[in-house]
MOPAC internal coordinates of N, CA, C and O (Angstrom, degrees):
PM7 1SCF
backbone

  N    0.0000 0     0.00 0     0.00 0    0    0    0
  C    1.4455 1     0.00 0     0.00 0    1    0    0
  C    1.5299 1   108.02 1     0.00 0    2    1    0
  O    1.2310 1   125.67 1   -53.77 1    3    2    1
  N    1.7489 1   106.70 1   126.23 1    3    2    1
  C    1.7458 1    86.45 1   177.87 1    5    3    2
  C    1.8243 1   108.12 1   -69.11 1    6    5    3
  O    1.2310 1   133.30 1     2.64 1    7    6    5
  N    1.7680 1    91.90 1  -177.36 1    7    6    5
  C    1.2839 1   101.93 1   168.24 1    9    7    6
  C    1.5396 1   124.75 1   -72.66 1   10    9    7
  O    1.2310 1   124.74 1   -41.96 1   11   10    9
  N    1.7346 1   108.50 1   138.04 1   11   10    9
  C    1.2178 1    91.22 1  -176.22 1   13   11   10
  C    1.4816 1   110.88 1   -92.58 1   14   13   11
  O    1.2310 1   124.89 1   -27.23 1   15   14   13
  N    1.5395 1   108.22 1   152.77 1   15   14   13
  C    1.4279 1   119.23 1   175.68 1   17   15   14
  C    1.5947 1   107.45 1   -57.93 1   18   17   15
  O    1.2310 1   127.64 1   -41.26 1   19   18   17
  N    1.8766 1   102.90 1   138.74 1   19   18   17
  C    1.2388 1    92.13 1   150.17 1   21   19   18
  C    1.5441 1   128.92 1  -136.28 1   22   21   19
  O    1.2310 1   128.51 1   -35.26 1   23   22   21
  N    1.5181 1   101.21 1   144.74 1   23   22   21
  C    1.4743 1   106.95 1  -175.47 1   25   23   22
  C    1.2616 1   110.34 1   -47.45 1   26   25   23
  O    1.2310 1   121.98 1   -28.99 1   27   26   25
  N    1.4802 1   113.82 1   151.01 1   27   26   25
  C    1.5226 1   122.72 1   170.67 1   29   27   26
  C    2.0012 1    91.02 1   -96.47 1   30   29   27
  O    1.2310 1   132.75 1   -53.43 1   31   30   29
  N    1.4576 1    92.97 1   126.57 1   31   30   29
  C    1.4813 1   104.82 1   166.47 1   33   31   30
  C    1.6206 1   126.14 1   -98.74 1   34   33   31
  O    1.2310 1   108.03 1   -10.54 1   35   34   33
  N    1.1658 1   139.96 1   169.46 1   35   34   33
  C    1.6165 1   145.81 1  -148.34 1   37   35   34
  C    1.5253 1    98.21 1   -57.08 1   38   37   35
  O    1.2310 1   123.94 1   152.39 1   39   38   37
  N    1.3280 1   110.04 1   -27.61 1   39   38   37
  C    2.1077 1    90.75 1  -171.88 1   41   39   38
  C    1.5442 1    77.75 1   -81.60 1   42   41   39
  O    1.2310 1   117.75 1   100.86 1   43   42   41
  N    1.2072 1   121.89 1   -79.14 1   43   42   41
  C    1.4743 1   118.75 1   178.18 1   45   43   42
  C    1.7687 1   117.21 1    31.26 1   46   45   43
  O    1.2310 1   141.89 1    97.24 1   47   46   45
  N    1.5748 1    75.11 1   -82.76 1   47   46   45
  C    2.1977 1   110.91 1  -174.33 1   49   47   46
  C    1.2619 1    94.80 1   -74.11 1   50   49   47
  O    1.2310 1   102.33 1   162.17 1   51   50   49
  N    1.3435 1   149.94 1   -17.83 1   51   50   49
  C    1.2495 1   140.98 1  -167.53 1   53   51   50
  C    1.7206 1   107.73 1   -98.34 1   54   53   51
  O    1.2310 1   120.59 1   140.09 1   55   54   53
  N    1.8743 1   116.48 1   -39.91 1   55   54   53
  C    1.0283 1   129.49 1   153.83 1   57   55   54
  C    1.7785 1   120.40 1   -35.23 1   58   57   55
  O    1.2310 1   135.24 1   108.27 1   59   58   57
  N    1.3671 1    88.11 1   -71.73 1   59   58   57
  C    1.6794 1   102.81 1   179.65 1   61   59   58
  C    1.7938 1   109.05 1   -32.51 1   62   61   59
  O    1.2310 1   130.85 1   110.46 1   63   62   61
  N    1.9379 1    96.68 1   -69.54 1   63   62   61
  C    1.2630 1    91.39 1  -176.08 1   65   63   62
  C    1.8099 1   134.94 1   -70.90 1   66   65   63
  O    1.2310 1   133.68 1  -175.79 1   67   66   65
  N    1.4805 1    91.17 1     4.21 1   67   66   65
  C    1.5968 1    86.48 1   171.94 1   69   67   66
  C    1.4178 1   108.54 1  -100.55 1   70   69   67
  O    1.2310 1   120.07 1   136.79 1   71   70   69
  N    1.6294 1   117.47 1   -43.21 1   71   70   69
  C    1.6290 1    95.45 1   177.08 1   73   71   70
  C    1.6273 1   111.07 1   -74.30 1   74   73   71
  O    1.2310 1   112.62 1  -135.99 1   75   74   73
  N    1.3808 1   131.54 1    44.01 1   75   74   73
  C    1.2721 1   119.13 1   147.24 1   77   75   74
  C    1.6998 1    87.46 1  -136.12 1   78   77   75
  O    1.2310 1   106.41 1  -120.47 1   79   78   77
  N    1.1118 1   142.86 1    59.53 1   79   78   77
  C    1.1495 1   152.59 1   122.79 1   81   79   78
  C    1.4653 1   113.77 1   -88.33 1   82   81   79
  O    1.2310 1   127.80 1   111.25 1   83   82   81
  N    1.5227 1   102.59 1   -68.75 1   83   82   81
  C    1.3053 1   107.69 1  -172.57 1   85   83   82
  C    1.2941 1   109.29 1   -68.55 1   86   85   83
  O    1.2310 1   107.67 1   153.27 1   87   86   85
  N    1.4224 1   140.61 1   -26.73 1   87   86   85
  C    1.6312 1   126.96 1   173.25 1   89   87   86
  C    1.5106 1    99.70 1   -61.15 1   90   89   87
  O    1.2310 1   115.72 1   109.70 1   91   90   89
  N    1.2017 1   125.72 1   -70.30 1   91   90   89
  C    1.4737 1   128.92 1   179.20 1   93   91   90
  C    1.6221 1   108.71 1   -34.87 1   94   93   91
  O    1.2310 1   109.27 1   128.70 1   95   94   93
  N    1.1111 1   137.71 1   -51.30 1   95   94   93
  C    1.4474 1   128.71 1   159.26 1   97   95   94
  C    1.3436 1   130.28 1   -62.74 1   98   97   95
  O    1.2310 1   120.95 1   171.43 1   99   98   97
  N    1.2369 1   115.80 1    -8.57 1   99   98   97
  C    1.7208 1   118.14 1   147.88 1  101   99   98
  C    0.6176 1   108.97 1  -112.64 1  102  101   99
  O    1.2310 1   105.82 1  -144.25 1  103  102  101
  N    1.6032 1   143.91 1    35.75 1  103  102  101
  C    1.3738 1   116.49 1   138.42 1  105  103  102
  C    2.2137 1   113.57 1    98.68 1  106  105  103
  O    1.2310 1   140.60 1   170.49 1  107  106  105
  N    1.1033 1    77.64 1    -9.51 1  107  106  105
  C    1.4529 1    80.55 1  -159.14 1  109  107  106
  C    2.0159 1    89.60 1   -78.65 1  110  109  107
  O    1.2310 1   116.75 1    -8.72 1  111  110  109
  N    1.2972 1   123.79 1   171.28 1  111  110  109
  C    1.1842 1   135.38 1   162.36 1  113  111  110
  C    1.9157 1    96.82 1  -100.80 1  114  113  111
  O    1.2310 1   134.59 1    -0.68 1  115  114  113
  N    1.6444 1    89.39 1   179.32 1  115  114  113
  C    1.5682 1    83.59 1   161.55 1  117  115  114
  C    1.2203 1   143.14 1  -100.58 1  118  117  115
  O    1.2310 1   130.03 1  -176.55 1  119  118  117
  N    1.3944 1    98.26 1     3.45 1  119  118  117
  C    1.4630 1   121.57 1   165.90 1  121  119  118
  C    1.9887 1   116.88 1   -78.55 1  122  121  119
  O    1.2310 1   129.96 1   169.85 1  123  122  121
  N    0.8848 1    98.40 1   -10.15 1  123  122  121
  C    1.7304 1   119.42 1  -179.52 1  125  123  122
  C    1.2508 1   103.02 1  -101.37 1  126  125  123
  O    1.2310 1   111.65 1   106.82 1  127  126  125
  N    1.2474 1   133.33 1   -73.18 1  127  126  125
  C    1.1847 1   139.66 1   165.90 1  129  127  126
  C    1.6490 1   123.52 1   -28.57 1  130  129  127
  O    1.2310 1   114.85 1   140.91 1  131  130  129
  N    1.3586 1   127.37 1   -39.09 1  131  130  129
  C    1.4924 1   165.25 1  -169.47 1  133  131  130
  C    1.8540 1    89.27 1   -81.56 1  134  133  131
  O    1.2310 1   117.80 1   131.47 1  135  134  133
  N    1.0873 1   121.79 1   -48.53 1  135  134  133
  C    1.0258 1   146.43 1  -138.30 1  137  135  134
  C    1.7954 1    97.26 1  -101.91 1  138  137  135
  O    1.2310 1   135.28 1   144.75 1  139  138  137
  N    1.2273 1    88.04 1   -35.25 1  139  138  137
  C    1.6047 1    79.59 1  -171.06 1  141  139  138
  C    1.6765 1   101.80 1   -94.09 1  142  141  139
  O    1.2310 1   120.77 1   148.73 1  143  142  141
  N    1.4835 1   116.14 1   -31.27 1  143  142  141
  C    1.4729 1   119.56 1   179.92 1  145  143  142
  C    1.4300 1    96.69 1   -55.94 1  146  145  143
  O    1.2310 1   122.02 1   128.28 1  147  146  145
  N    1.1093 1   113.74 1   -51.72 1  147  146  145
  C    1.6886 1   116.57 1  -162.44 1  149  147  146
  C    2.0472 1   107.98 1   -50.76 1  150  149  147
  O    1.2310 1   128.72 1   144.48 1  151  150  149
  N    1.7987 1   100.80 1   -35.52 1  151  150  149
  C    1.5762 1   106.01 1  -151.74 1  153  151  150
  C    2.0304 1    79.76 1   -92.46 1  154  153  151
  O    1.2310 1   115.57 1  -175.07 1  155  154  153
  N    1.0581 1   126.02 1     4.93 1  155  154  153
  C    0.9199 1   120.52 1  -172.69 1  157  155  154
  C    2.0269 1   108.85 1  -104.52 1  158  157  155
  O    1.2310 1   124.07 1   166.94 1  159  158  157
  N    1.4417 1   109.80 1   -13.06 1  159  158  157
  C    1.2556 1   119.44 1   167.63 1  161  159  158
  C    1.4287 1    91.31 1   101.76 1  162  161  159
  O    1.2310 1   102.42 1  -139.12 1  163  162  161
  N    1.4663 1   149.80 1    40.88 1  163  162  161
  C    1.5224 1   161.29 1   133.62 1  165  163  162
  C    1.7398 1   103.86 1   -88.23 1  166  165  163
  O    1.2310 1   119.09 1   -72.12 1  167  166  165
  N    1.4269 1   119.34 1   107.88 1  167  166  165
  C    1.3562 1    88.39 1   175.82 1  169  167  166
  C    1.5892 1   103.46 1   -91.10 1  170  169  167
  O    1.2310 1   125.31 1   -34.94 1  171  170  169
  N    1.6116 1   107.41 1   145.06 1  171  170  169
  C    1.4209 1    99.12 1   167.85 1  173  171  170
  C    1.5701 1   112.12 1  -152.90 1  174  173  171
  O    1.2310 1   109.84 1   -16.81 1  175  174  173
  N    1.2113 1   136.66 1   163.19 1  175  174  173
  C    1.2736 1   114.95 1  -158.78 1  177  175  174
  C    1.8247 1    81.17 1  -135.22 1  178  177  175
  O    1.2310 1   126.92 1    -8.77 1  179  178  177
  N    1.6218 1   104.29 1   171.23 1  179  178  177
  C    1.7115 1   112.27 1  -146.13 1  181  179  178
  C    1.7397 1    81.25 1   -85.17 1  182  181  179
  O    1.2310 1   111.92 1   164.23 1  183  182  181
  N    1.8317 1   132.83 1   -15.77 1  183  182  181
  C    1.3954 1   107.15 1   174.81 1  185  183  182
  C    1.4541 1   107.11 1   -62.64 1  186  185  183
  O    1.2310 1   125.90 1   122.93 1  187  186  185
  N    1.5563 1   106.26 1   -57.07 1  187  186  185
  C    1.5559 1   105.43 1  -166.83 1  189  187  186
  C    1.5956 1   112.15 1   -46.59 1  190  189  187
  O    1.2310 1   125.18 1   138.40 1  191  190  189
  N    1.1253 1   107.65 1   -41.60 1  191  190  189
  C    1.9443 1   108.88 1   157.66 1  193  191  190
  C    1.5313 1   121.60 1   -29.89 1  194  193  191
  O    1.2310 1   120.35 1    95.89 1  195  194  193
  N    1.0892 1   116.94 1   -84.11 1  195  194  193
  C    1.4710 1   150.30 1   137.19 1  197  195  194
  C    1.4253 1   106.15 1    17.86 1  198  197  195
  O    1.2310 1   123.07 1   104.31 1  199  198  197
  N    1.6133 1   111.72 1   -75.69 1  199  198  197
  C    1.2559 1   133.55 1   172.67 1  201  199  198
  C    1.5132 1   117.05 1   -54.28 1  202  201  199
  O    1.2310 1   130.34 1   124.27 1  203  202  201
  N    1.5994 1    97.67 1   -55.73 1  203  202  201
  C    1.7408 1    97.94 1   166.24 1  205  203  202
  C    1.2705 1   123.18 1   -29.13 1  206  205  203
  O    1.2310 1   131.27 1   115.09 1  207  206  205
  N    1.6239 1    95.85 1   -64.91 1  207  206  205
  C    1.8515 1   110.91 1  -158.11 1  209  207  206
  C    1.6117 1   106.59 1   -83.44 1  210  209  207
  O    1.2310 1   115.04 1  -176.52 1  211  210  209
  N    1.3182 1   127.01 1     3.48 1  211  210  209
  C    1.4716 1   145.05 1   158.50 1  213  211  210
  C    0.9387 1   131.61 1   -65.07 1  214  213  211
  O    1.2310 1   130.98 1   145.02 1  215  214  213
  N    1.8420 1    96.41 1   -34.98 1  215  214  213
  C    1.9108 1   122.40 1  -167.69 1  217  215  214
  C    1.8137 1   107.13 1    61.55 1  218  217  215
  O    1.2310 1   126.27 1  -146.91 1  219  218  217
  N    1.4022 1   105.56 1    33.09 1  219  218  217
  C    1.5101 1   104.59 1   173.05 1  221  219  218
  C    1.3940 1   115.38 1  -103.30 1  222  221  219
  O    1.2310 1   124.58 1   171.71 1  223  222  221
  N    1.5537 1   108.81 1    -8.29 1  223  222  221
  C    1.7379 1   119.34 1   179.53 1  225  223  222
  C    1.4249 1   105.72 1  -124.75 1  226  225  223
  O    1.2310 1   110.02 1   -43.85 1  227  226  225
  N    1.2972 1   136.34 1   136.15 1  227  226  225
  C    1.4844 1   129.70 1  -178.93 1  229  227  226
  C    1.5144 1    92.98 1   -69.48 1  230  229  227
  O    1.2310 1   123.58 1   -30.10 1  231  230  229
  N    1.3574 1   110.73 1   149.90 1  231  230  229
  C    1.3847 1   121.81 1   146.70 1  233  231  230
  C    1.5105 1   150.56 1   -79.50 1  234  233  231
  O    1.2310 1   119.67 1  -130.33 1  235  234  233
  N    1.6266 1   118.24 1    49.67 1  235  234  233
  C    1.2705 1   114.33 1  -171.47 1  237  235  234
  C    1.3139 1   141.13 1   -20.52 1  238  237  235
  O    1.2310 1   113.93 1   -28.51 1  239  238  237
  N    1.6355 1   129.09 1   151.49 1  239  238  237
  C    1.2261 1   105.37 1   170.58 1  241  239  238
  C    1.2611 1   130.96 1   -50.57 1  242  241  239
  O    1.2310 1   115.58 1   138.20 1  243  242  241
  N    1.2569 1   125.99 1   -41.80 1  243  242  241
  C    1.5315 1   128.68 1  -161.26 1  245  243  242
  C    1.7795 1    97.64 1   -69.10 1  246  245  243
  O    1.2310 1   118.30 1   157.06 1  247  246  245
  N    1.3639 1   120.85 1   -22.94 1  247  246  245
  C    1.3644 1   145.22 1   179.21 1  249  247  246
  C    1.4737 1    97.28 1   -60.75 1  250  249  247
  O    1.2310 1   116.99 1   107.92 1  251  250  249
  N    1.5795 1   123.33 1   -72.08 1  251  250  249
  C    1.1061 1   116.20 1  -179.52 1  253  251  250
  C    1.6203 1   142.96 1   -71.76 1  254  253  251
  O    1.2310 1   130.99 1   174.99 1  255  254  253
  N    1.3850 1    96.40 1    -5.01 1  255  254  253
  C    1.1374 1   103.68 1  -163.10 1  257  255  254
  C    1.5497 1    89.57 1  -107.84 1  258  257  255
  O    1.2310 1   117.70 1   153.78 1  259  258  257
  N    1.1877 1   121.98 1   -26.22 1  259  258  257
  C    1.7821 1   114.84 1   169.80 1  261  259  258
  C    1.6092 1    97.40 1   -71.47 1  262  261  259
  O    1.2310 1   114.07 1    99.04 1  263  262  261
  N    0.9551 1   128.83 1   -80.96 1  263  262  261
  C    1.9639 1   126.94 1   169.97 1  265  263  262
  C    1.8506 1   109.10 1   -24.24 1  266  265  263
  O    1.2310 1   105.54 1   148.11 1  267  266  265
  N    1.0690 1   144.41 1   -31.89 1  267  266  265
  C    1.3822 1   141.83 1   165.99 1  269  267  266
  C    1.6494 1   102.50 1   -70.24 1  270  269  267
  O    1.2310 1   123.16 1   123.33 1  271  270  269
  N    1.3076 1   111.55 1   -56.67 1  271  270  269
  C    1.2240 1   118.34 1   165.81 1  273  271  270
  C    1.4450 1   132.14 1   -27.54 1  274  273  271
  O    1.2310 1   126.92 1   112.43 1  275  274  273
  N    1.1685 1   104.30 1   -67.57 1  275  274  273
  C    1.7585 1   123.32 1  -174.60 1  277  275  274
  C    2.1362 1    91.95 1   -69.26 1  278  277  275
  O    1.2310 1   125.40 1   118.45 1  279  278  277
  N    1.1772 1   107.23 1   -61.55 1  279  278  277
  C    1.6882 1   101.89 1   170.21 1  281  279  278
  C    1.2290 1   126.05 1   -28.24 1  282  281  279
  O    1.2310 1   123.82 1   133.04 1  283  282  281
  N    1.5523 1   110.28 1   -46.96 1  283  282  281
  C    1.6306 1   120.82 1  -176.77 1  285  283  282
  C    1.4787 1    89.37 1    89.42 1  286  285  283
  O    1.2310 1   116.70 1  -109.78 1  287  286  285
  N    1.4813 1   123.87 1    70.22 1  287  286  285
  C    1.1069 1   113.11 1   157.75 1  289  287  286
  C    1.9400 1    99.65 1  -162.00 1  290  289  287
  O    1.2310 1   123.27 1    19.08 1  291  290  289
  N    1.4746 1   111.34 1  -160.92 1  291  290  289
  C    1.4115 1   113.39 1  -173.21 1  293  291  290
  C    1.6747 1    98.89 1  -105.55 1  294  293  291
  O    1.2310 1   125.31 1   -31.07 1  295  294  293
  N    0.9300 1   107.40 1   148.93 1  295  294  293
  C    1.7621 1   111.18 1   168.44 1  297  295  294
  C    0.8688 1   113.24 1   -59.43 1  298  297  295
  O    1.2310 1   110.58 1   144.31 1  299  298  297
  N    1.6435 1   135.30 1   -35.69 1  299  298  297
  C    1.1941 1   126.13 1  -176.74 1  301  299  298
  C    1.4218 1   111.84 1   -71.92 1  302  301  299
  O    1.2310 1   113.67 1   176.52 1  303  302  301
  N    1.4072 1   129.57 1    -3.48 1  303  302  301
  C    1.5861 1   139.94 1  -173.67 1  305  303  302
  C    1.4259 1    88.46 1   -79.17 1  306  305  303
  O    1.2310 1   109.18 1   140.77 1  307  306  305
  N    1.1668 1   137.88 1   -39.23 1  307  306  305
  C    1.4661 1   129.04 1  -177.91 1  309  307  306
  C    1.3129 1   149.73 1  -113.92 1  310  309  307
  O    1.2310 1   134.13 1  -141.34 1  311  310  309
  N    2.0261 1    90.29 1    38.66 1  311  310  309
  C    0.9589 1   138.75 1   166.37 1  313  311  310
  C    1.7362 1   132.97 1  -109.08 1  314  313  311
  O    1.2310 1   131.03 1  -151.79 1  315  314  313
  N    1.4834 1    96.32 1    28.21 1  315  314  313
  C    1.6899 1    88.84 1  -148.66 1  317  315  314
  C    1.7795 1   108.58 1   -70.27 1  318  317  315
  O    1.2310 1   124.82 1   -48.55 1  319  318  317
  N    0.9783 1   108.34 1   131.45 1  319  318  317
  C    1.8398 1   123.07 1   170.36 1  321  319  318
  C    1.1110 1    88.15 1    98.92 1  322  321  319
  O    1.2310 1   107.89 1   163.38 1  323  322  321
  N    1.3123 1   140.21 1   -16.62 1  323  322  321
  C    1.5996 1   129.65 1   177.21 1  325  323  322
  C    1.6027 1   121.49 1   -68.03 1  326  325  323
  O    1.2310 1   138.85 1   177.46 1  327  326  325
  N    1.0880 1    81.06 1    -2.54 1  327  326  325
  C    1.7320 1    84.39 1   176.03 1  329  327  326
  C    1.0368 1   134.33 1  -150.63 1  330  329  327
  O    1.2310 1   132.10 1  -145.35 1  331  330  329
  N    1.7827 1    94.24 1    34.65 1  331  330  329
  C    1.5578 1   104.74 1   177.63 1  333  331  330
  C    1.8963 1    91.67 1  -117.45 1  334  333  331
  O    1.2310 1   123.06 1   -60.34 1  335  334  333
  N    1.4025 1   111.74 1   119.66 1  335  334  333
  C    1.0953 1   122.28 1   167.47 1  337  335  334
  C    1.5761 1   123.34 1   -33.71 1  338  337  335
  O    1.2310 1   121.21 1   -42.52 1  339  338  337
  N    1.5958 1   115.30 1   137.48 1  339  338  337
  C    1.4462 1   104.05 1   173.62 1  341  339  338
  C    1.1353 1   137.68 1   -56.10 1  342  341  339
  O    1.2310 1   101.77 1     8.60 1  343  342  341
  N    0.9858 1   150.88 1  -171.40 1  343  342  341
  C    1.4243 1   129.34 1  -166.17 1  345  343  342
  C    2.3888 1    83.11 1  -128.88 1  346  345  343
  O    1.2310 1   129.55 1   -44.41 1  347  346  345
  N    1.5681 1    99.20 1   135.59 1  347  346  345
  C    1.1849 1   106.60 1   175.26 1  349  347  346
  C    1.2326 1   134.16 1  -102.69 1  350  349  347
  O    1.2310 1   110.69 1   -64.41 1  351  350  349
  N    1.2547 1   135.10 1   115.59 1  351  350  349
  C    1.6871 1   106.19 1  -159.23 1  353  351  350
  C    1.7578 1    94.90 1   -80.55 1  354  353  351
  O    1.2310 1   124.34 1   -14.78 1  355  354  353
  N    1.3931 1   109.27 1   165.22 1  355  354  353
  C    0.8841 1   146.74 1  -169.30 1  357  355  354
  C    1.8055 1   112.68 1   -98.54 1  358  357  355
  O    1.2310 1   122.47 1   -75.65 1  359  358  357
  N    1.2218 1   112.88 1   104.35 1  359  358  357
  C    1.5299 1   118.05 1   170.11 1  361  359  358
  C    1.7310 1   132.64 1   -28.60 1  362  361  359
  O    1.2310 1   120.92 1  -104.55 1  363  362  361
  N    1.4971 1   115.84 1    75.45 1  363  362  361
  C    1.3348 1   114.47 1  -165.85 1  365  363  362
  C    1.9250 1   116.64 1   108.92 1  366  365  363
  O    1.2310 1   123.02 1  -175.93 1  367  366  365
  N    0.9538 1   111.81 1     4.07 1  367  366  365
  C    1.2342 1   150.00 1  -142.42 1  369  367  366
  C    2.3296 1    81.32 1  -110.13 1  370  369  367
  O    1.2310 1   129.34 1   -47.93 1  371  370  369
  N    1.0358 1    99.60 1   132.07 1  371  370  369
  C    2.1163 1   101.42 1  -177.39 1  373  371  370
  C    1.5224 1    97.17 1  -130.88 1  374  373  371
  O    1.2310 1   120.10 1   180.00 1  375  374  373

């Protein structure tokens, strides 16, 4: 049986679009950026980047947290609303 594909879901797309926010606001390309995960002991090369910020490659943790890393920031920075729980209504509740 091949492998099945898997969808990238909302943190996913929310991931993607912040680490190519935040590379683009430092300045970095993605070949620099690629570059810095790698000198940082993540190896990663500027396609697998590429792919990230495309949403054509999932982004693993060890993925994000080396890419928050090389940024100078927290992983959870490039997650924003992804990890604030939905809000539930409440039974009787207007």
């Amino acid at each position: 049986m091949p492998p099945r594909s898997l969808e990238i879901g909302p943190a996913g797309r929310a991931a993607a679009h912040a680490i190519e926010r935040t590379r683009a606001a430092r300045g970095y390309s993605q070949r620099q950026l690629a570059a810095r995960v790698t000198a940082l002991g993540g190896p990663m090369t500027f396609t697998a980047l590429s792919r990230i910020e495309r949403m054509v490659r999932r982004c693993d943790i060890d993925d994000l947290v080396a890419i928050a890393t090389a940024l100078g920031g927290a992983p959870q920075a490039l997650l924003p609303g992804a990890l604030t729980p939905p809000r539930v209504a409440r039974a009787g509740a207007t």
